[in-house]
C-alpha positions in Angstrom: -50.3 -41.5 -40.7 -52.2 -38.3 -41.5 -50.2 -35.0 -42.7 -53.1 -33.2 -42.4 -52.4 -32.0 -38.9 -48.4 -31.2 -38.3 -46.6 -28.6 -36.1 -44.9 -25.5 -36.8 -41.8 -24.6 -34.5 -41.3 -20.9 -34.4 -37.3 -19.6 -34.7 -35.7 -16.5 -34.7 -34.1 -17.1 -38.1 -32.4 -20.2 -37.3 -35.0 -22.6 -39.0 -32.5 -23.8 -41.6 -29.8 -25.4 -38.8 -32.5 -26.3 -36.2 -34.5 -28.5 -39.1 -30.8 -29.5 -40.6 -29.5 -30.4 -37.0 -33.3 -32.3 -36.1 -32.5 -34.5 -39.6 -29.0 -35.8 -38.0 -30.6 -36.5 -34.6 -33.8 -39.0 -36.1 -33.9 -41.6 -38.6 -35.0 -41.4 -41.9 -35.1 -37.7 -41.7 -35.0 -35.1 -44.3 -35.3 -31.5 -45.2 -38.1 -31.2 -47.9 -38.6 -27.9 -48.5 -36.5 -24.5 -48.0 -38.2 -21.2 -48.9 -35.9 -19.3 -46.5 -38.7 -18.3 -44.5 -40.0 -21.8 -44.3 -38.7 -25.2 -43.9 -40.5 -28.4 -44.0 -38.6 -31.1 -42.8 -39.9 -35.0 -41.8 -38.3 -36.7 -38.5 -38.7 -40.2 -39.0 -42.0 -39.7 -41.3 -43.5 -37.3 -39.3 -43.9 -34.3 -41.0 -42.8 -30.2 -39.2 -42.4 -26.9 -40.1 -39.8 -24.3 -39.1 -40.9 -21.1 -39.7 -38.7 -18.3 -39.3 -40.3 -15.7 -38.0 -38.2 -13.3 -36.0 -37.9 -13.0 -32.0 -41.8 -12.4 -31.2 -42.1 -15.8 -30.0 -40.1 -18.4 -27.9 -41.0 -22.0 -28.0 -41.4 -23.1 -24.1 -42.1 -26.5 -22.9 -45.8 -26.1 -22.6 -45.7 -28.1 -26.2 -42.9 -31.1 -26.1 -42.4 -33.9 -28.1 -42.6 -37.3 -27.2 -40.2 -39.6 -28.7 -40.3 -43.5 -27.8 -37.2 -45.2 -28.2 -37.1 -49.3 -29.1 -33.9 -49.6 -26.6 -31.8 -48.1 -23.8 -28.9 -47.6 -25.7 -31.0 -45.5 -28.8 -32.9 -43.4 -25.8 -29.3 -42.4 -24.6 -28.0 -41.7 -28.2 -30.8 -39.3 -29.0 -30.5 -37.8 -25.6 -26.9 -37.4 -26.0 -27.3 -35.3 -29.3 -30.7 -33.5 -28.5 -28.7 -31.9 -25.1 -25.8 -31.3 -26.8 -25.8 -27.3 -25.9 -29.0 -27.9 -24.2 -30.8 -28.4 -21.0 -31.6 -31.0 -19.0 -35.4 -30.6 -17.6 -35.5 -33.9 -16.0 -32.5 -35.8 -16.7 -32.3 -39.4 -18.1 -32.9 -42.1 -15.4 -35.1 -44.6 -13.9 -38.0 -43.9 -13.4 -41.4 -45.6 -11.8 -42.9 -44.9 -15.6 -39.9 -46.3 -17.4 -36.6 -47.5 -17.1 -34.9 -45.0 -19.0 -36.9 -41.4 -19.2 -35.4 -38.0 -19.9 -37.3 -34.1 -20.4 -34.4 -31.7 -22.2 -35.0 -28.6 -24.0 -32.1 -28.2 -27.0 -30.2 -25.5 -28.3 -33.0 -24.2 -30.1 -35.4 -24.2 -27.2 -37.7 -27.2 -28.4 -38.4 -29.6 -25.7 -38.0 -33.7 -25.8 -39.3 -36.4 -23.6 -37.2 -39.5 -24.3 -38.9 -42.5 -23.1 -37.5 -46.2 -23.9 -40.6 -48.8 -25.4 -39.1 -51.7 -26.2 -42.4 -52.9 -27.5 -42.5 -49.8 -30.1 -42.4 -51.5 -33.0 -41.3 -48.1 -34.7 -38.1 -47.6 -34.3 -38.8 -44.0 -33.4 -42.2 -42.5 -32.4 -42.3 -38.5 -32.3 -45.7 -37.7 -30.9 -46.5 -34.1 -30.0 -47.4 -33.4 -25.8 -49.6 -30.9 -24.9 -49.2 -30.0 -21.0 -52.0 -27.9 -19.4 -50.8 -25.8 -16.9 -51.3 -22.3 -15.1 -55.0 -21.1 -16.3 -55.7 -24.0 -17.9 -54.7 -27.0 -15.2 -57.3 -29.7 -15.2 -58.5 -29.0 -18.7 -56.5 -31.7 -20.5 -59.6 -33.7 -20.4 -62.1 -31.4 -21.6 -59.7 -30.2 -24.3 -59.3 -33.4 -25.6 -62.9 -33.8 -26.0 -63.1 -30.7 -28.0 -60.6 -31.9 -30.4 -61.9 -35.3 -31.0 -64.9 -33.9 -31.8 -64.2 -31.6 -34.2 -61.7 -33.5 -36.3 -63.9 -36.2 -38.2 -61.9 -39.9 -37.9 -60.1 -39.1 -34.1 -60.5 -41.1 -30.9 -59.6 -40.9 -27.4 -57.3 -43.2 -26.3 -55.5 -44.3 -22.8 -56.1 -42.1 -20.0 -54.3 -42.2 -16.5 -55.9 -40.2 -14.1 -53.7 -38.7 -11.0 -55.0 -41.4 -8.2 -57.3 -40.7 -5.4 -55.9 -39.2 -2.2 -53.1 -36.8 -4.7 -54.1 -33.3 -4.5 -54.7 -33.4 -7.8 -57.1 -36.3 -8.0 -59.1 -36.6 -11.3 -56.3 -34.5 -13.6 -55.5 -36.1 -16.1 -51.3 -37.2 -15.6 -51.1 -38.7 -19.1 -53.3 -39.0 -22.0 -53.2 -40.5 -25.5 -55.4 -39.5 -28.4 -55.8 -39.6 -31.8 -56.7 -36.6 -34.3 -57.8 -37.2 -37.9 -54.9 -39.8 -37.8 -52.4 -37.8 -35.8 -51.3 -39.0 -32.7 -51.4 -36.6 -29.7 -50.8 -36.8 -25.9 -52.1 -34.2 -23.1 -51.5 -34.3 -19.6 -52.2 -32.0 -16.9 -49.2 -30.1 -15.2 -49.6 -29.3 -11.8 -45.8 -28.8 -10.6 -46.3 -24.4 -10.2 -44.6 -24.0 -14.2 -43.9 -20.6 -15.3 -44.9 -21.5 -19.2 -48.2 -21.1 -20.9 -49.0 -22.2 -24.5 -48.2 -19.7 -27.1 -47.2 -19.2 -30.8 -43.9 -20.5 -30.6 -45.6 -23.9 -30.9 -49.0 -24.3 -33.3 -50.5 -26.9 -35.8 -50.8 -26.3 -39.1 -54.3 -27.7 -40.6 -54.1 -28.2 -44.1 -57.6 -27.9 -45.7 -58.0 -28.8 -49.6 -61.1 -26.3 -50.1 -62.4 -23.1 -48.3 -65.3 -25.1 -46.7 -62.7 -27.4 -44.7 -60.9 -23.6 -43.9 -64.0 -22.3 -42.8 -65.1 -25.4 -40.8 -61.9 -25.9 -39.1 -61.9 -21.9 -38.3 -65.2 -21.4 -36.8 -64.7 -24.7 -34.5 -61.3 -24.0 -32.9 -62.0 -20.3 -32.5 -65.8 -21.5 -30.8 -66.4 -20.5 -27.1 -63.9 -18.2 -26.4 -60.8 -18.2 -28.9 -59.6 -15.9 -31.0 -58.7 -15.1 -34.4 -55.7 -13.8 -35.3 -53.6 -12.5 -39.0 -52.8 -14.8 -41.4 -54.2 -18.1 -41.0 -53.2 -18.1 -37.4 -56.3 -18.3 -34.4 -55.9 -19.4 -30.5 -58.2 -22.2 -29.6 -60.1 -21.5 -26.0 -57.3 -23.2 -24.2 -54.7 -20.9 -25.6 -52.8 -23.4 -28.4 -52.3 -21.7 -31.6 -53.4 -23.6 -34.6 -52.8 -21.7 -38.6 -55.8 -23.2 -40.9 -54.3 -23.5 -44.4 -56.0 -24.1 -47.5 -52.8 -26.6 -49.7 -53.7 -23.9 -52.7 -51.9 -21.4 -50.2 -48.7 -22.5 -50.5 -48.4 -23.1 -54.4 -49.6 -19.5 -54.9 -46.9 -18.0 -52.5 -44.6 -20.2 -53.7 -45.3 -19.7 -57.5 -42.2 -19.1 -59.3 -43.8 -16.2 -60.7 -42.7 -13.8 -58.1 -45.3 -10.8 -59.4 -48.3 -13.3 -58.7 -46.5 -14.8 -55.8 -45.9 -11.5 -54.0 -49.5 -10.1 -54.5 -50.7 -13.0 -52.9 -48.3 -13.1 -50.3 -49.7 -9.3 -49.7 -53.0 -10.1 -49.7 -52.5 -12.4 -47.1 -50.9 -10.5 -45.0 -53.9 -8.6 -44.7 -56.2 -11.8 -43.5 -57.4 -13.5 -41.0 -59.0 -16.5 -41.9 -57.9 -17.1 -45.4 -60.2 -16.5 -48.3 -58.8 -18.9 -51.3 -61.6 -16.3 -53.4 -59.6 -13.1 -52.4 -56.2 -15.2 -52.5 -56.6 -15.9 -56.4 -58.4 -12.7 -57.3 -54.8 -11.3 -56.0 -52.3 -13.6 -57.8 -54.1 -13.1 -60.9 -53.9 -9.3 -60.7 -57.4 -8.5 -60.5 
């Protein structure tokens, strides 16, 4: 399991009770950290981050999370809490993929596909879902390419192709892959959505010097993407990713609030962060 590579779910300053209410829902779950404007929480292992960053962004279901499920009966317990208040996007039934499947987005507006795998020897995966849709149908392949081959130690995995004779013959209807460790899924989403990806779902890649920061920066904002303010860029498919170097967070987080703040300031001002610049500013100089 690699940490390198988790997401960050935007709220509207309910990070707290979403990553609180996410820890009751999944086994062995816990809130680690709570700056106020940050939560990091782990759902079975698997590392998030609820950032609360005001109502610019609303998660959508162009990024969901997969969750597989080692019966029936824990499928319909999770379902039952996770659309508690929610919505059902495709409800829980049998279907030609599995005998108990279910899309819902919760009260918070983060989306779920419950899937039952009674050959999961976890007793709950949580892999993120990356659905290509809108301007960027039928680039699930190609996108998955690009990421394998810029994080070192990832490999392509299953793919299932929509079959020949569908109008959409050659899109990719499911994917599995592999990141630096991290386990991902893409499929293409032909069904006329209304969602594209935005900030409301990103990754968060930590880096441990600013060679890995500037590596990771130049590939994902390569042929097309762009950069954006603080850590955060769009890759050419439009999935937001925030390049971090781990020194980031203990000088933000210093409990020296002067030093803390200055750095916090002179972030604000980046775009890809310079750890140089970053220090040079917590020390006062």
């Amino acid at each position: 399991m690699s940490n390198k590579i988790y997401p960050c779910l935007w709220f509207d300053g309910k990070g707290k009770e979403a990553a609180e209410f996410y820890c009751t829902v999944f086994e062995n779950s816990k809130v680690v950290t709570d700056t106020g404007l940050v939560q990091i929480f782990e759902l079975n292992g698997k590392k998030f981050m609820a950032l609360n960053g005001g109502p610019m962004f609303t998660i959508n279901p162009s990024i969901s999370f997969f969750v597989k499920c080692k019966s029936i009966e824990q499928t319909d317990a999770t379902w039952n809490k996770l659309s508690d208040g929610g919505t059902a996007l495709m409800p829980i039934d049998k279907y030609p993929w599995s005998e108990r499947y279910g899309w819902v987005r919760d009260k918070f507006g983060v989306t779920w596909q419950l899937m039952v795998d009674e050959t999961n020897s976890n007793s709950q995966s949580i892999t993120p879902s990356l659905l290509f849709t809108n301007n960027v149908l039928g680039r699930a392949e190609e996108a998955i390419d690009f990421y394998t081959n810029i994080f070192p130690g990832s490999a392509a995995g299953m793919k299932a192709p929509y079959p020949e004779g569908d109008q959409y013959a050659g899109k990719l209807m499911y994917a599995a892959y592999n990141l630096a460790g991290y386990d991902m899924v893409s499929m293409d989403g032909p069904e006329g959505h209304d969602f594209i990806f935005n900030e409301g779902v990103s990754f968060v890649v930590e880096c441990k010097d600013q060679e890995e920061v500037d590596y990771y920066w130049n590939k994902l904002t390569a042929e097309g993407g762009q950069e954006s303010m603080c850590a955060w860029l769009k890759d050419k498919f439009g999935v937001s990713w925030q390049i971090v170097p781990t020194i980031l967070g203990e000088l933000i987080g210093s409990p020296d609030k002067e030093k803390a703040g200055r750095a916090m300031q002179a972030m604000l001002k980046m775009k890809k962060i310079v750890i140089t610049d970053l220090q040079k500013a917590y020390d006062g100089n």
